[in-house]
ZAVOBA-391453 format. One record per residue: z, y, x of N, C-alpha, C, CB in turn. Coordinates in steps of 0.2 Angstrom, whole numbers, padded with zeros to 4 digits, always signed. Glycine has a CB too. Layout:
N
ZYXZYXZYXZYX ...
***
This chain:
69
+0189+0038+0042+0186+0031+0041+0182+0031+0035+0192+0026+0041 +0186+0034+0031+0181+0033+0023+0175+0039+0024+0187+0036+0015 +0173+0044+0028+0169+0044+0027+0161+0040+0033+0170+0050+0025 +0163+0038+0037+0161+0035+0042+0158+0027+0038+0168+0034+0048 +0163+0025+0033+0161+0019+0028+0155+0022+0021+0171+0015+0023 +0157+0028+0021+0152+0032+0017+0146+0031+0019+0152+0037+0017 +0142+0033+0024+0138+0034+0030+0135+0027+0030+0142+0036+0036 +0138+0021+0031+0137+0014+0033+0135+0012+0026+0142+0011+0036 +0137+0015+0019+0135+0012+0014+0128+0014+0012+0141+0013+0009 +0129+0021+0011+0124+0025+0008+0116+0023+0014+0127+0034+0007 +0118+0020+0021+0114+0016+0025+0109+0011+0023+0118+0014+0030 +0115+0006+0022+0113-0002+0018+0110+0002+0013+0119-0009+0014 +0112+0007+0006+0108+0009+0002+0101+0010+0002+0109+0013+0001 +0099+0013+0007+0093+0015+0009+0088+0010+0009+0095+0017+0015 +0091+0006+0014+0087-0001+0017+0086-0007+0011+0093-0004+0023 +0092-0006+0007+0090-0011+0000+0086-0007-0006+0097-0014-0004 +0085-0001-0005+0079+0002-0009+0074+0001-0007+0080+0009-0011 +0070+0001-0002+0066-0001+0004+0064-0007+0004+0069-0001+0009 +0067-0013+0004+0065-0018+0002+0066-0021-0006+0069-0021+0007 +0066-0016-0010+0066-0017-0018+0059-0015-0018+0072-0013-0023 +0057-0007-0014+0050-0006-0017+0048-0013-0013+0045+0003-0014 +0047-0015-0008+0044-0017-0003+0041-0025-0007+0050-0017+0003 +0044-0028-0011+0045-0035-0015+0043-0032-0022+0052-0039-0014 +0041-0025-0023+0039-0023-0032+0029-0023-0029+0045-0011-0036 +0031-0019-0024+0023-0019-0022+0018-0028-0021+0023-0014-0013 +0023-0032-0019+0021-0039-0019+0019-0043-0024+0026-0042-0018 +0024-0040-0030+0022-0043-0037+0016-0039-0042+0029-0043-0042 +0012-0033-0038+0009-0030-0041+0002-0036-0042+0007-0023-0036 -0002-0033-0047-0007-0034-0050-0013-0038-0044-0009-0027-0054 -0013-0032-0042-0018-0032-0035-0017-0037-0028-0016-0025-0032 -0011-0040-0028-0010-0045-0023-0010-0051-0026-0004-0045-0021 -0012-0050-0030-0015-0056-0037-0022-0060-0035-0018-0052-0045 -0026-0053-0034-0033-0055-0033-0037-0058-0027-0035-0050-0033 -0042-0063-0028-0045-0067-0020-0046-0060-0017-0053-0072-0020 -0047-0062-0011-0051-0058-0006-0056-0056-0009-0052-0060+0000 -0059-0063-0009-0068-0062-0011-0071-0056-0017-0072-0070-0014 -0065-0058-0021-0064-0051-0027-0065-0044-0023-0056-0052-0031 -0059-0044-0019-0056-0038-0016-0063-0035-0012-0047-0040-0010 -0066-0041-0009-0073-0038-0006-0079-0036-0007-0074-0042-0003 -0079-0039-0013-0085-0038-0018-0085-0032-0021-0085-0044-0023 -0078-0028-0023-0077-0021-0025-0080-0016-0021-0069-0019-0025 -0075-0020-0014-0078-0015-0007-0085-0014-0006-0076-0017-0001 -0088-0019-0004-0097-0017-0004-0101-0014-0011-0101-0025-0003 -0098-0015-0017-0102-0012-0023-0099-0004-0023-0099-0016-0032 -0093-0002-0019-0091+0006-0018-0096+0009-0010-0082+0006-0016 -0098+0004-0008-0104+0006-0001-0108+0011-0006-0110-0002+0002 -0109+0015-0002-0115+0025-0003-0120+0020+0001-0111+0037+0004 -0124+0022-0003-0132+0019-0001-0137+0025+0003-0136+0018-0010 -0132+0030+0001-0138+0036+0004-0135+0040+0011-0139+0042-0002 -0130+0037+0012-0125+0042+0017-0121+0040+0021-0121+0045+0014 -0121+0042+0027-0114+0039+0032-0106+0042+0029-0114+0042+0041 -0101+0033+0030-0096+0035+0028-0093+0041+0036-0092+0027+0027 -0088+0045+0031-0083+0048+0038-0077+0044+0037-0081+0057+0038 -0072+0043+0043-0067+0039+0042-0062+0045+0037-0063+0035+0050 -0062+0051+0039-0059+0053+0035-0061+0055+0027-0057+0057+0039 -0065+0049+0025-0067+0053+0019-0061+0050+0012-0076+0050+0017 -0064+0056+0007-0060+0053+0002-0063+0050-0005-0056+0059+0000 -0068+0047+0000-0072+0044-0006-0071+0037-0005-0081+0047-0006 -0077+0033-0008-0074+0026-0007-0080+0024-0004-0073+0021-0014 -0079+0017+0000-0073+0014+0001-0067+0015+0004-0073+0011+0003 -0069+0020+0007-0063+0023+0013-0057+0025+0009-0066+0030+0018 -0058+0028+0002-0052+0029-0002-0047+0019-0004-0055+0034-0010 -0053+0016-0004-0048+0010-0007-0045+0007-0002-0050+0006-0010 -0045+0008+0005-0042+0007+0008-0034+0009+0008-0046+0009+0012 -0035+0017+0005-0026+0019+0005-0024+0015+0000-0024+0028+0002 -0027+0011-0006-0025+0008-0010-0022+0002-0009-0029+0008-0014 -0026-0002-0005-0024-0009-0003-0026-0012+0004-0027-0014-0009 -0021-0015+0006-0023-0012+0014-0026-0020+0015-0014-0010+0021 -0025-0024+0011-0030-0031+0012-0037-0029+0013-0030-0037+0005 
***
């Protein structure tokens, strides 16, 4: 039993670390910002000379990993 209560604890653990990052990312800097901000970044990172690939690692397609808004 005790370790079966182990198991169930170190579970909830999990799940409340999870939801601690989950509400630290909330209060970030960045969830701060309008959209129209957040959009205005995005088009000034637009390549003037070049097609995006989705898999690129450049921007804007990189700020995307950054903020999913």
């Amino acid at each position: 039993q005790i370790n079966h209560l182990h198991r169930q604890l170190t579970k909830q653990k999990g799940k409340i670390i999870s939801s601690i990052t989950l509400h630290k990312r909330l209060v970030s800097p960045l969830w701060r910002l309008p959209t129209e901000v957040l959009s205005h970044i995005f088009v000034h990172c637009l390549p003037e000379d070049k097609y995006l690939s989705p898999a690129s690692k450049l921007t804007p397609v990189l700020l995307t990993r950054i903020c999913r808004q």
